[in-house]
C-alpha positions, 0 to 999 in steps of 0.5 A: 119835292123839296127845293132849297134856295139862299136868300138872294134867289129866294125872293118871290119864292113861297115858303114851304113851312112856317118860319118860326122865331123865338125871343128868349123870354118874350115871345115864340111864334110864327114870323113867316107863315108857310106860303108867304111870298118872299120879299126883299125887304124880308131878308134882314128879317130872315137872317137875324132868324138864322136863316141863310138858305130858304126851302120850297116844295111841291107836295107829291100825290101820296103826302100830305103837307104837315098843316093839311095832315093837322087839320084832318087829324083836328076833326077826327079827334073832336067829338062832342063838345070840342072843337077848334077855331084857329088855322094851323099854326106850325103844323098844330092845332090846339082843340078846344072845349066847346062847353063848359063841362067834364073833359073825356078822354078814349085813352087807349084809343089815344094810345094807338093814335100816337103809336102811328109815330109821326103824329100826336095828341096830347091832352089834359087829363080825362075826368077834368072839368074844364071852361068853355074856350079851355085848351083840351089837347093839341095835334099835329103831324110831325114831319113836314110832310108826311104819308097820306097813309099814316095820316088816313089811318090816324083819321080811322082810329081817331074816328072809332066810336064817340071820338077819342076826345070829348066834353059832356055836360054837367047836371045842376042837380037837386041834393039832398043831404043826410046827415048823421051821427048820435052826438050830432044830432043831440047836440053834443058836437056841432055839425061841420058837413053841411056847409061843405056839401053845401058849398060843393053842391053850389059850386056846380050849380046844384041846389039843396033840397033838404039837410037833415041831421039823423041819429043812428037808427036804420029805419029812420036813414031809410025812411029819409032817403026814400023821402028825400028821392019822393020829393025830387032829390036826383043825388043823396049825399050822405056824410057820418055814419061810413066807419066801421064802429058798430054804432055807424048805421048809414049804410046799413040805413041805405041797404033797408031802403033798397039801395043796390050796386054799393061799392063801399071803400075806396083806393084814396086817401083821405077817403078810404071809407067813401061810398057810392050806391043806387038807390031807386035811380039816384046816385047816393054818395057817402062822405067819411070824416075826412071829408070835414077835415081834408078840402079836397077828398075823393068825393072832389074825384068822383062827384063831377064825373056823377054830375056828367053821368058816369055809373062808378064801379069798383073797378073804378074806384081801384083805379083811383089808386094810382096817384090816389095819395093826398100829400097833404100840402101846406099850401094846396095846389090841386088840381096842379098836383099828382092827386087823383092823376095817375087813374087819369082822373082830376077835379078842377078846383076853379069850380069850387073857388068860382061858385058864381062861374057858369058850367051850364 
């Protein structure tokens, strides 16, 4: 029940909700919080808020109060590797990474959570890497007080399965890296993809294995990836050798080793002719020639979601079409930009910049 009172007879009185104040390009935040006892010298405080008239209330037994509804709403919604450690400020809460890592997001799930009407979740995009202590999303019951029925039923959806969202680790993996092409490995063209992959495979905490440069021959790309994988490789990327002039053999290479689930081709550009496969257990990625020209490709959408142990399928992949064309900007502002977004996948370019950064 909500009893409504003006300033002089508020004094003494408890604040129902949280009093917010906003300076124009200082601050927005909380002046009073809810449960504050009123005190005289508080009204000058109050009136430059706009404030003439205070509410107080006493909670009935079906509702719940906007603070108490957000925090059961905070723990339903974390799952593994999140998590949140401020009091409710406003009726929000904002969770947090509590590793750092590839950020999941049960979007279907989330859909149905703000279908309720009055509550939400927002969140970044799923398929982001993101730093330990990062905002991942942020909840909160709408009303100042709402149904406990809406607020249980939240709780149920958010609860389903693995949670709605998630933080899961990234492997330091051991690559191995092919490259191949018959004018690189004579010398003729001086390769250009293994710093790249290098830089990338680091950027991650990976270590390399092995770089070798191959010509076009099947049995000696074959006879390499099975090598690399006996001496402990857990990744193979491969990079020449993905277009679809004859004299390209990589693939073909993989296929005479054993490598199974191909899924050759991709829905982005640049990297329409990007691969990924299985072969004896590992994840084996090939990169096509965009990948020394472009900075950021589809390899950059796919690679971390391979380090927090995702198998890609096509249907995948044909995912990525949405929001899958590069612009190809002057001046690159991925992640900050549409790139990769629209399959809600994203790749955090901090994670390349900062190669000394810890994401494990």
């Amino acid at each position: 029940m909500i009893q409504v009172y003006n300033l002089e007879e508020s004094v003494g009185r408890l604040i129902a909700h949280d009093v917010t104040e906003i300076r124009a390009g200082e601050f927005k935040g909380r002046a009073f919080r809810r449960g504050h006892i009123i005190r005289r010298e508080d009204l000058d405080h109050l009136r430059r808020l706009g404030k003439e008239r205070i509410y107080t209330l006493e909670v009935e037994s079906h509702q719940l109060h906007e603070d108490d509804a957000a925090l059961q709403l905070a723990n339903a919604l974390c799952g593994n590797g999140v998590c949140w450690n401020e009091e409710p400020q406003e009726g929000k809460i904002n969770l947090r990474a509590k590793r750092d890592g590839l950020l999941k997001i049960d979007i279907e799930r989330l859909i149905r959570f703000n279908e309720l009407g009055e509550v939400m979740c927002a969140s970044r995009h799923s398929n982001t890497t993101v730093i330990k202590g990062d905002i991942v999303a942020g909840t909160r019951a709408i009303p100042l007080l709402i149904d406990r029925s809406i607020v249980q039923e939240a709780v149920r959806i958010a609860s389903e399965g693995q949670g709605i969202i998630r933080v899961l680790p990234l492997r330091k993996v051991n690559a191995g890296i092919i490259i191949t092409g018959n004018e690189v490995y004579s010398g003729i063209i001086k390769d250009r993809f293994a710093p790249i992959l290098r830089q990338k495979v680091e950027a991650f905490h990976g270590t390399i294995l092995d770089e070798i440069i191959l010509p076009d021959n099947d049995e000696r790309i074959a006879a390499a990836a099975l090598d690399m994988i006996s001496r402990g490789a857990d990744i193979l990327l491969t990079a020449g050798g993905m277009s679809v002039d004859p004299d390209d053999r990589t693939r073909f290479g993989l296929v005479k080793a054993g490598a199974s689930d191909i899924v050759y081709g991709s829905a982005v550009l640049p990297g329409a002719m990007f691969m990924v496969a299985e072969l004896n257990g590992v994840p084996v990625l090939g990169i096509p020639a965009c990948g020394v020209f472009a900075s950021i490709t589809v390899f950059d959408l796919i690679y971390p979601r391979i380090l927090a142990g995702d198998r890609i399928t096509r249907k995948d992949i044909a995912m990525l079409g949405h929001g899958g064309l590069c612009l190809s900007c002057k001046s690159c502002r991925f992640p900050n930009c549409s790139f990769g977004k629209g399959s809600s996948t994203a790749y955090n370019v901090r994670a390349t910049i900062f190669a000394t950064e810890s994401l494990l």
